[in-house]
mmCIF file of the N, C-alpha and C atoms, coordinates in Angstrom:
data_MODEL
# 
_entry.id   MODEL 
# 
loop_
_atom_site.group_PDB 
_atom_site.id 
_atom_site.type_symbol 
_atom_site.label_atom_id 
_atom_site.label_alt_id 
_atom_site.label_comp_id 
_atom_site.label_asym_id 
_atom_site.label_entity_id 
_atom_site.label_seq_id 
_atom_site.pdbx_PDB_ins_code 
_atom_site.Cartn_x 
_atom_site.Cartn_y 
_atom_site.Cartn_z 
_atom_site.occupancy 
_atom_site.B_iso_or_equiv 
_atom_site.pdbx_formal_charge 
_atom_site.auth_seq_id 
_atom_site.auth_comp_id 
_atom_site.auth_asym_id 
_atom_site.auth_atom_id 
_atom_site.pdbx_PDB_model_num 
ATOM 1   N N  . UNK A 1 1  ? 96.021  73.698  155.189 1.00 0.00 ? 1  UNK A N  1 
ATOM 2   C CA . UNK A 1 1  ? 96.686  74.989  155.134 1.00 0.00 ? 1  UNK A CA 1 
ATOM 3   C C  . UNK A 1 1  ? 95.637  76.099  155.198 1.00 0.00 ? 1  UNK A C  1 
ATOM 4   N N  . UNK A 1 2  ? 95.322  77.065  156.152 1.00 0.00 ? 2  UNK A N  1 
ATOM 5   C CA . UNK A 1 2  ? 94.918  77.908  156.622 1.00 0.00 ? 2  UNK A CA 1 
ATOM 6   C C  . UNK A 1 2  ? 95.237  79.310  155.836 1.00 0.00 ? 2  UNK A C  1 
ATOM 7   N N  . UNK A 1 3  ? 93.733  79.669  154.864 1.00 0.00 ? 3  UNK A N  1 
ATOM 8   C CA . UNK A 1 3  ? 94.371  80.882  153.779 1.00 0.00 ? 3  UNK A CA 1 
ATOM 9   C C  . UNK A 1 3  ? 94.979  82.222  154.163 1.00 0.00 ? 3  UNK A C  1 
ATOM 10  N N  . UNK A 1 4  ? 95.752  82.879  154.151 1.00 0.00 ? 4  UNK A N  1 
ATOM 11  C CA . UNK A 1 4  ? 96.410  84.011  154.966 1.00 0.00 ? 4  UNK A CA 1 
ATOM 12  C C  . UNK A 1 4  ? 95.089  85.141  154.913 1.00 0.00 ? 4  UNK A C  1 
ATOM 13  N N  . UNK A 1 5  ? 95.291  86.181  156.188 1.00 0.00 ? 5  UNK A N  1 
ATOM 14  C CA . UNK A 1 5  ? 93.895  86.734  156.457 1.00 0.00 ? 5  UNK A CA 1 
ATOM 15  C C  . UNK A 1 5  ? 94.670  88.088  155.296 1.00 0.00 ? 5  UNK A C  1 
ATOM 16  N N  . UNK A 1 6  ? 93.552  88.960  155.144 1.00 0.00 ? 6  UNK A N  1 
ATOM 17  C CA . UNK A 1 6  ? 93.626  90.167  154.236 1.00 0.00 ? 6  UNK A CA 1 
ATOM 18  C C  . UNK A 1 6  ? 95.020  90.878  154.724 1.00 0.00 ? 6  UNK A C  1 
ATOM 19  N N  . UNK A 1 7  ? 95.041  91.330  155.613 1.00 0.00 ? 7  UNK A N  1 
ATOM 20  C CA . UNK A 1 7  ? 96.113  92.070  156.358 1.00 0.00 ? 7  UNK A CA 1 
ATOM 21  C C  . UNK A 1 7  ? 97.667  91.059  156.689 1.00 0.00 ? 7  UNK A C  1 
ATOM 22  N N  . UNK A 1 8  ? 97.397  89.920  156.220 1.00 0.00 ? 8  UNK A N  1 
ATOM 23  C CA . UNK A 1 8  ? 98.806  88.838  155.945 1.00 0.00 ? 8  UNK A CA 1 
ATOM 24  C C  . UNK A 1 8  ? 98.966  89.004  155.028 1.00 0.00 ? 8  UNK A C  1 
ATOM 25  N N  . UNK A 1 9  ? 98.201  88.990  153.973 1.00 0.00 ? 9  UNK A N  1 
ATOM 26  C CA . UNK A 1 9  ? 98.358  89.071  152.201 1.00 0.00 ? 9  UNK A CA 1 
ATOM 27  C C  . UNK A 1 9  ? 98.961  90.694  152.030 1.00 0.00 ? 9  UNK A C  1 
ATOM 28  N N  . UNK A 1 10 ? 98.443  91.824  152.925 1.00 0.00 ? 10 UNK A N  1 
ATOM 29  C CA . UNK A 1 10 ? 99.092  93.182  152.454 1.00 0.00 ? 10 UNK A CA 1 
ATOM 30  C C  . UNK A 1 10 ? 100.494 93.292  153.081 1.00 0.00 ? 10 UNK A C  1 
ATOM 31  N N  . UNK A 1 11 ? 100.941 92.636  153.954 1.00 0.00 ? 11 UNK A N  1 
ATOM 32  C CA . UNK A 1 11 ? 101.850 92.939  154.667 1.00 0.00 ? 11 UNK A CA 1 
ATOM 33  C C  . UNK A 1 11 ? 102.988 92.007  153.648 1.00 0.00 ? 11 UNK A C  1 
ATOM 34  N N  . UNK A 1 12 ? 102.342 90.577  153.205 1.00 0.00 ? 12 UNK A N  1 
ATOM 35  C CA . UNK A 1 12 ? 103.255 90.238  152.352 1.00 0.00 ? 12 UNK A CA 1 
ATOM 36  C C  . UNK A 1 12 ? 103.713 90.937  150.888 1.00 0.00 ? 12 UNK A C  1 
ATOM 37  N N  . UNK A 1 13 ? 102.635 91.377  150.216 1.00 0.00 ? 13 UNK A N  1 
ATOM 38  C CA . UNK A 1 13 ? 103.152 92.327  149.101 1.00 0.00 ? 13 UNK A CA 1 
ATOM 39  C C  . UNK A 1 13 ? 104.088 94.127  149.210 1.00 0.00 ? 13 UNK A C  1 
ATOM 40  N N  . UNK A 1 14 ? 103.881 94.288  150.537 1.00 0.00 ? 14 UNK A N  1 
ATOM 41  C CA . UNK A 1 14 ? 104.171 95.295  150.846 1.00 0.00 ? 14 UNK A CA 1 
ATOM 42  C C  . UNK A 1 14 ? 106.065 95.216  150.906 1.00 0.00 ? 14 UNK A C  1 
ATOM 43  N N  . UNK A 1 15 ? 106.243 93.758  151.582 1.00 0.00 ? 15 UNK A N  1 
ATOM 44  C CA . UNK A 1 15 ? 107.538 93.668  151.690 1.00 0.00 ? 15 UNK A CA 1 
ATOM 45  C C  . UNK A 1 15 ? 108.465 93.017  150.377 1.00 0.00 ? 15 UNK A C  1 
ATOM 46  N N  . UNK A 1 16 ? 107.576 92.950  149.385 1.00 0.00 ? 16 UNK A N  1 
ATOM 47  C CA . UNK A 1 16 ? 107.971 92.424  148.108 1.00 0.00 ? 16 UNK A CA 1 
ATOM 48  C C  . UNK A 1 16 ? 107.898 93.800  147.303 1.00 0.00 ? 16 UNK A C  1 
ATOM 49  N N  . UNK A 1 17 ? 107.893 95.401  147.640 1.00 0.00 ? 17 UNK A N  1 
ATOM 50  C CA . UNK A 1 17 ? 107.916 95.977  146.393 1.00 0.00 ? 17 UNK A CA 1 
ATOM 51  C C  . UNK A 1 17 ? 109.130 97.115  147.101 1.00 0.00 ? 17 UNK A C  1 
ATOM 52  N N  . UNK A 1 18 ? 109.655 97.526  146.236 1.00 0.00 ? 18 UNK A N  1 
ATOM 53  C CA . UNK A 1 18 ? 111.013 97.930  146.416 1.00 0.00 ? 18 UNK A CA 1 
ATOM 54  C C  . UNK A 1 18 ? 110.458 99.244  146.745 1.00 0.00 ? 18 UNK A C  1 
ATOM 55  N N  . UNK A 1 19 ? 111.385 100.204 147.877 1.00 0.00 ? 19 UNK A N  1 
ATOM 56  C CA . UNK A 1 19 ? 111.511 101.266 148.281 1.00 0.00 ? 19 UNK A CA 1 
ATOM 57  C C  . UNK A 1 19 ? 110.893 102.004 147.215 1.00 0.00 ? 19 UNK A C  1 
ATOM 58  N N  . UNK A 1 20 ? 111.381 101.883 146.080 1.00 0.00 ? 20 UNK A N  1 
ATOM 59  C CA . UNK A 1 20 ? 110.517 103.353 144.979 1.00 0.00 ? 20 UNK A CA 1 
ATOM 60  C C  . UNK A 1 20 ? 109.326 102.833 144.362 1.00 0.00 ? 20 UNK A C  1 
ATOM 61  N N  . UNK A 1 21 ? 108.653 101.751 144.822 1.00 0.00 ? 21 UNK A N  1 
ATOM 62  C CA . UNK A 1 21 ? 107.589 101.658 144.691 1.00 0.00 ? 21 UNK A CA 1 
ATOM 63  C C  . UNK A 1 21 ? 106.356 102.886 144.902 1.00 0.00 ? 21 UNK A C  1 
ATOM 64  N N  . UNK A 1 22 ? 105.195 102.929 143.937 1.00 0.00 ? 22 UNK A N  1 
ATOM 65  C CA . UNK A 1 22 ? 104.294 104.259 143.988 1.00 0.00 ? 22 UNK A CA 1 
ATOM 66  C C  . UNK A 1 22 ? 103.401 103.066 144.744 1.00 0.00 ? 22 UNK A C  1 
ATOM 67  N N  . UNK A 1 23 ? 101.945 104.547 145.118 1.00 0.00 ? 23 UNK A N  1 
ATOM 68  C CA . UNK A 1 23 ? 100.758 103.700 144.892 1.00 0.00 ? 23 UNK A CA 1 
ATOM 69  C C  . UNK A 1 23 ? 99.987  102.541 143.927 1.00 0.00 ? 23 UNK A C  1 
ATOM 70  N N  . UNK A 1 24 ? 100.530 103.525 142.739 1.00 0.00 ? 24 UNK A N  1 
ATOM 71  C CA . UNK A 1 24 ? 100.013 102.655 141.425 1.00 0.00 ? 24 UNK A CA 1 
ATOM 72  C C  . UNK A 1 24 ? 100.703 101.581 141.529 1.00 0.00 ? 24 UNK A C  1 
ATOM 73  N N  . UNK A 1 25 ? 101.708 101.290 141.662 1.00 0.00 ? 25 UNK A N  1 
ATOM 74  C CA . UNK A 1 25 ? 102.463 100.146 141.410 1.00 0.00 ? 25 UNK A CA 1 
ATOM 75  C C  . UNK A 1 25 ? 101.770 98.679  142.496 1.00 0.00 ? 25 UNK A C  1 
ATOM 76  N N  . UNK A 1 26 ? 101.328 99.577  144.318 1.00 0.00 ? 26 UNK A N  1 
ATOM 77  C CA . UNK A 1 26 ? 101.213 98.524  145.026 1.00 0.00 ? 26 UNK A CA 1 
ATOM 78  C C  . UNK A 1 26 ? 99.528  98.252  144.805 1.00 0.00 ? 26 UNK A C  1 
ATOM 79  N N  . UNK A 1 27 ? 98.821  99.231  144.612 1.00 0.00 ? 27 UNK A N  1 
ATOM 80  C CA . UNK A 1 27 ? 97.664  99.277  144.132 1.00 0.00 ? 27 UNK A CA 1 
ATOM 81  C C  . UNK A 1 27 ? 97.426  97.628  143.053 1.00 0.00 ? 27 UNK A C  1 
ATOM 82  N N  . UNK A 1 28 ? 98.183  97.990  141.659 1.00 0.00 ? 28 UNK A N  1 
ATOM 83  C CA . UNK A 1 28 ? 98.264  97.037  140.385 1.00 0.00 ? 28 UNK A CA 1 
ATOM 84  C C  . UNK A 1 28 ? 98.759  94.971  141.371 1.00 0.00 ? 28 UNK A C  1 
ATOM 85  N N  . UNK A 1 29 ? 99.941  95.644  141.932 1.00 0.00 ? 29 UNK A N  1 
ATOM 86  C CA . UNK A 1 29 ? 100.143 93.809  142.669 1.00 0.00 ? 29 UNK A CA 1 
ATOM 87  C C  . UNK A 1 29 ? 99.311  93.332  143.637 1.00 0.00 ? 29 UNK A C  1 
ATOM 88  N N  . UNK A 1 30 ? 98.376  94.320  144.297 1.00 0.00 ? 30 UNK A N  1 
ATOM 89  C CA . UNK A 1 30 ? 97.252  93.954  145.377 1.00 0.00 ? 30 UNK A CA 1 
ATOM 90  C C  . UNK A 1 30 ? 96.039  93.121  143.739 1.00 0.00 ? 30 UNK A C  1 
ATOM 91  N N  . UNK A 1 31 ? 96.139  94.009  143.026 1.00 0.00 ? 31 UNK A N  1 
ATOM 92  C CA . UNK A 1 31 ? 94.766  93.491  142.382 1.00 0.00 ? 31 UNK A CA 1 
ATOM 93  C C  . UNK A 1 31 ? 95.294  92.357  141.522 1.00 0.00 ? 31 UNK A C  1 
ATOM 94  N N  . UNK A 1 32 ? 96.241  92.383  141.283 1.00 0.00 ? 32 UNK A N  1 
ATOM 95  C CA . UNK A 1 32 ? 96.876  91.111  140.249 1.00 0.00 ? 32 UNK A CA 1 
ATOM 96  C C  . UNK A 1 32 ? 96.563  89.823  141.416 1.00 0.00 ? 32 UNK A C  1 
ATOM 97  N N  . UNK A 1 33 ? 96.939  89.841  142.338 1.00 0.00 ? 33 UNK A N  1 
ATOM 98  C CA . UNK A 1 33 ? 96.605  88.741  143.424 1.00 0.00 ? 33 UNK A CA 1 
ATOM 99  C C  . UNK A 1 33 ? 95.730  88.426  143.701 1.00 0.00 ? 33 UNK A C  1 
ATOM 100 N N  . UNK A 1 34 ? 94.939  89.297  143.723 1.00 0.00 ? 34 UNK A N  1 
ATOM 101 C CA . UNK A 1 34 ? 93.163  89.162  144.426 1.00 0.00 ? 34 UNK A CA 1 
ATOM 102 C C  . UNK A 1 34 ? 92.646  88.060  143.203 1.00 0.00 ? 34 UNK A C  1 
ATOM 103 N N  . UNK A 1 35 ? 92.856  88.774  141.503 1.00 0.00 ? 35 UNK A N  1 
ATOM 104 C CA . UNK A 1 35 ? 92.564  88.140  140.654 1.00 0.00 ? 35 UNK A CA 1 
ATOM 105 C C  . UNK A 1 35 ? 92.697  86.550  140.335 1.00 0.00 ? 35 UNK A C  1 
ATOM 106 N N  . UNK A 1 36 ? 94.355  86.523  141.062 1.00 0.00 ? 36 UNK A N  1 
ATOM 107 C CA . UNK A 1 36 ? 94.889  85.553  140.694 1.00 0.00 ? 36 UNK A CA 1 
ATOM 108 C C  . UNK A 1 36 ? 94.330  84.127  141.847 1.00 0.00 ? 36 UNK A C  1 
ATOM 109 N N  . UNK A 1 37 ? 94.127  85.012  142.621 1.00 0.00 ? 37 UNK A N  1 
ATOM 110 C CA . UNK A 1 37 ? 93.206  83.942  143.954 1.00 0.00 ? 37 UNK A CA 1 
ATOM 111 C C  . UNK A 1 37 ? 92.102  83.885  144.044 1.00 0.00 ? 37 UNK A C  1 
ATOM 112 N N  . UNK A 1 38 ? 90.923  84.547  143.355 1.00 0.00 ? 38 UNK A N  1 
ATOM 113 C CA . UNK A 1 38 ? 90.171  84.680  142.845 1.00 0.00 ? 38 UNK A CA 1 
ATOM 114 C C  . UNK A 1 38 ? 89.513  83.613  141.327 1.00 0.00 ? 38 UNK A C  1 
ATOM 115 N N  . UNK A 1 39 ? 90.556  83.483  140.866 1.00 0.00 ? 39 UNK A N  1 
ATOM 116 C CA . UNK A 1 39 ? 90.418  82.228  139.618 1.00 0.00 ? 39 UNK A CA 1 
ATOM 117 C C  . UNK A 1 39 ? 90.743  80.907  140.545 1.00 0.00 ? 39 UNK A C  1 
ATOM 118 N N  . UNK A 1 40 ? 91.648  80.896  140.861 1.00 0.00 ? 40 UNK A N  1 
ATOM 119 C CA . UNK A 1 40 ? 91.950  80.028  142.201 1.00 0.00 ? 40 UNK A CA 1 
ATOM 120 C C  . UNK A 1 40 ? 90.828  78.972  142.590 1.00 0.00 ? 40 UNK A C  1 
ATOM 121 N N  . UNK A 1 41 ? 89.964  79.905  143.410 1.00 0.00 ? 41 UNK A N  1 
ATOM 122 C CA . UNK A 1 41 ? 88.886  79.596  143.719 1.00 0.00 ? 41 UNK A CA 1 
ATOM 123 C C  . UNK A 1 41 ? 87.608  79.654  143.080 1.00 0.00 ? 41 UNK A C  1 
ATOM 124 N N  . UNK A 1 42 ? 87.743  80.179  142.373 1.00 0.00 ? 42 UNK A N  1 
ATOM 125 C CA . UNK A 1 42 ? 86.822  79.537  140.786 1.00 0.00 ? 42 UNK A CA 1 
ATOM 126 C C  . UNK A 1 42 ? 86.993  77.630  140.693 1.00 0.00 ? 42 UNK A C  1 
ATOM 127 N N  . UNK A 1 43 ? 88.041  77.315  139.948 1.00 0.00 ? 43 UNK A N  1 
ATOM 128 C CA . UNK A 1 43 ? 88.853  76.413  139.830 1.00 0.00 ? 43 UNK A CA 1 
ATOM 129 C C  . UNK A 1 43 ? 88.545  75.649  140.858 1.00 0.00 ? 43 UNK A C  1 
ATOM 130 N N  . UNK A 1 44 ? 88.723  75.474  141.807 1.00 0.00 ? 44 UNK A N  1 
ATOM 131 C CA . UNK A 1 44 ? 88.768  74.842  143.328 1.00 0.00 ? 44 UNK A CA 1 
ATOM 132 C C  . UNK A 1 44 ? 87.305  74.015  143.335 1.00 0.00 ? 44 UNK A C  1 
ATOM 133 N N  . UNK A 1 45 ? 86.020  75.307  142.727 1.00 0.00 ? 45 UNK A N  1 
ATOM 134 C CA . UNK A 1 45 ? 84.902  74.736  143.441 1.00 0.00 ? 45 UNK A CA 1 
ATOM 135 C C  . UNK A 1 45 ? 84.037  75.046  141.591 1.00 0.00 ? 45 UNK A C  1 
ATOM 136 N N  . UNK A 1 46 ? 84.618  74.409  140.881 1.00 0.00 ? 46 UNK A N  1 
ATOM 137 C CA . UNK A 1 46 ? 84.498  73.898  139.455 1.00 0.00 ? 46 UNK A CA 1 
ATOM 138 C C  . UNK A 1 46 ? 83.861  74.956  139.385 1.00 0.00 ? 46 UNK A C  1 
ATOM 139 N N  . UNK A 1 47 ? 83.683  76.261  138.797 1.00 0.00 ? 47 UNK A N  1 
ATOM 140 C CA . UNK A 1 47 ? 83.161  77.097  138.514 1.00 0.00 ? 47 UNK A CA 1 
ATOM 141 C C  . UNK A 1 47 ? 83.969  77.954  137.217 1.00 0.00 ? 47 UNK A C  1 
ATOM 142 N N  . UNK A 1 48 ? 85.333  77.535  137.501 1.00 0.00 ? 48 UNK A N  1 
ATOM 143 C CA . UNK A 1 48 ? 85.844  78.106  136.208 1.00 0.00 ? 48 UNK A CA 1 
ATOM 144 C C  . UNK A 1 48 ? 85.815  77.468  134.536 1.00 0.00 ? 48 UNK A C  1 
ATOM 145 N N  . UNK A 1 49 ? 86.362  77.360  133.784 1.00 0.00 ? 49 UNK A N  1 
ATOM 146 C CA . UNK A 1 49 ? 86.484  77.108  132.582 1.00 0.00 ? 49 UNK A CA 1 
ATOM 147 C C  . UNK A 1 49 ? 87.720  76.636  132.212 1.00 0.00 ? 49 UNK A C  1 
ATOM 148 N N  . UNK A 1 50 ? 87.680  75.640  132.044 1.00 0.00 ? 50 UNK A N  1 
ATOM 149 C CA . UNK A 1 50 ? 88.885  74.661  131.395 1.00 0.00 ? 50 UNK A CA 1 
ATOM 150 C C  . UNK A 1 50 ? 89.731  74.958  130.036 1.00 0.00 ? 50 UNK A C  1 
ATOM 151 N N  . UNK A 1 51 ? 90.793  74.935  129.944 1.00 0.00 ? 51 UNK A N  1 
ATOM 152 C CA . UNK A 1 51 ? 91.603  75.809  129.089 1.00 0.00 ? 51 UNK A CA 1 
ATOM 153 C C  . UNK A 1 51 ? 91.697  75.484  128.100 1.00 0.00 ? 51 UNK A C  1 
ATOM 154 N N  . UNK A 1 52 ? 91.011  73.868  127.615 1.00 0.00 ? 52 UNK A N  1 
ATOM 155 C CA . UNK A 1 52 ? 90.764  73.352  126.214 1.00 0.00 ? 52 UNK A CA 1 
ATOM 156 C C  . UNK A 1 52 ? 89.743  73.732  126.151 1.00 0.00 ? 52 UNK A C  1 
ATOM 157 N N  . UNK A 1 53 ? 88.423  74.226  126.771 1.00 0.00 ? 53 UNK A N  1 
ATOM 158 C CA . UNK A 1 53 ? 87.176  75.439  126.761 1.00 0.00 ? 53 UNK A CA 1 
ATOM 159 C C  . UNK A 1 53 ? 87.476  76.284  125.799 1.00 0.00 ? 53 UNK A C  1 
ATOM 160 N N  . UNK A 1 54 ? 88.450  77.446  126.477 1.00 0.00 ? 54 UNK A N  1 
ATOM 161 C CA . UNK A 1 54 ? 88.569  78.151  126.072 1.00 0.00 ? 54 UNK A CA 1 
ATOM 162 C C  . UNK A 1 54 ? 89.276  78.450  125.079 1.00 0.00 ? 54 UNK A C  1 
ATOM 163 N N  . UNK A 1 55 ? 90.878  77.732  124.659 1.00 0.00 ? 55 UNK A N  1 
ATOM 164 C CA . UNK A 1 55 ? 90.973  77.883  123.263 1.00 0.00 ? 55 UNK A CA 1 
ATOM 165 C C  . UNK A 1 55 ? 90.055  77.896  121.913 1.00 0.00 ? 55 UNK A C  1 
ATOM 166 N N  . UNK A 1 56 ? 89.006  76.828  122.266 1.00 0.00 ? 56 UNK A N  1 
ATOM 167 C CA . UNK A 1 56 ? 88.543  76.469  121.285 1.00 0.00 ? 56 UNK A CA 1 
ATOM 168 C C  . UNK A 1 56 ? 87.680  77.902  120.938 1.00 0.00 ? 56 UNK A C  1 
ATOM 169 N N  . UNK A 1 57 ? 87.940  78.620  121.563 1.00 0.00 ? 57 UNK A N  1 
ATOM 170 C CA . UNK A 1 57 ? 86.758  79.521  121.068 1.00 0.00 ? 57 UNK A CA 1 
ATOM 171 C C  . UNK A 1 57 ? 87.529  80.615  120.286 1.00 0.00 ? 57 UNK A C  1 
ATOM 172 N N  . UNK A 1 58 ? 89.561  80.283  119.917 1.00 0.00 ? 58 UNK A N  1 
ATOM 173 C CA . UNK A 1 58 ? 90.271  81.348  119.165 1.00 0.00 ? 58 UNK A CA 1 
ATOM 174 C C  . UNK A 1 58 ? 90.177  80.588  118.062 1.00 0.00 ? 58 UNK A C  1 
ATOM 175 N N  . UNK A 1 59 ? 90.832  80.844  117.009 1.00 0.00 ? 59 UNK A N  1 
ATOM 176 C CA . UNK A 1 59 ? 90.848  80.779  115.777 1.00 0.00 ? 59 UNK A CA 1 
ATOM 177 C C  . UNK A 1 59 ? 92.777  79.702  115.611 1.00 0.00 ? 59 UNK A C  1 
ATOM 178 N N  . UNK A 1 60 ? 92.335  78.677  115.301 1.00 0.00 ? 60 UNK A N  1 
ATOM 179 C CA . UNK A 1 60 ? 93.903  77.927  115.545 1.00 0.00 ? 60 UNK A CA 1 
ATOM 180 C C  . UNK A 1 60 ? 95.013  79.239  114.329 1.00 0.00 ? 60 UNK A C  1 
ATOM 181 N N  . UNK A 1 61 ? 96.269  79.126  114.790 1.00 0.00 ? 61 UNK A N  1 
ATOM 182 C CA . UNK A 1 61 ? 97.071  80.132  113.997 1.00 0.00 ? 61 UNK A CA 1 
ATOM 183 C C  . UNK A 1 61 ? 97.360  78.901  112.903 1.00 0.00 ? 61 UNK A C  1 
ATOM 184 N N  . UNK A 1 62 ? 97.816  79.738  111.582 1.00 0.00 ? 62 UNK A N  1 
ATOM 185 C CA . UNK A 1 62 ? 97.877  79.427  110.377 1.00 0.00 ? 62 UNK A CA 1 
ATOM 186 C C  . UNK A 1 62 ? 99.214  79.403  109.997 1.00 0.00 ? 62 UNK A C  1 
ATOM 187 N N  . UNK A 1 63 ? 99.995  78.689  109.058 1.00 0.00 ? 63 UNK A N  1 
ATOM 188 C CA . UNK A 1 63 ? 101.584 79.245  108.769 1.00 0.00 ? 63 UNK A CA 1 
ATOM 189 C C  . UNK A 1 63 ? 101.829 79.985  107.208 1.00 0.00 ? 63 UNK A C  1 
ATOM 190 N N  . UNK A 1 64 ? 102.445 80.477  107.660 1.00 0.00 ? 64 UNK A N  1 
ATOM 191 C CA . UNK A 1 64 ? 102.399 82.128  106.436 1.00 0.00 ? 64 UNK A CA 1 
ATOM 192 C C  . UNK A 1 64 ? 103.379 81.099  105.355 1.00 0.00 ? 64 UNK A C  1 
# 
């Protein structure tokens, strides 16, 4: 599967935000994606951090 080019990826969010969509709004779902494909490929080519990693570094919750 062949990754969609920059200008496939805008044309697809563009048709996913409703008529009263602002800048800010298409601005925020361009960067939520980038991010989100961006970890992606972290992940892909072992560079990210594994999610039993990273819990361990909160504090387990307690019961009141």
């Amino acid at each position: 599967m062949q990754t969609p080019t920059v200008k496939e990826t805008l044309h697809t969010v563009a048709n996913q935000l409703p008529d009263s969509a602002t800048w800010n709004d298409a601005l925020y779902k361009l960067h939520v994606r980038r991010s989100i494909e961006e970890g992606i490929k972290e992940l892909d080519t072992k560079q990210g951090v594994a999610h039993q990693q990273v819990m361990q570094n909160f504090p387990k919750p307690t019961a009141n």
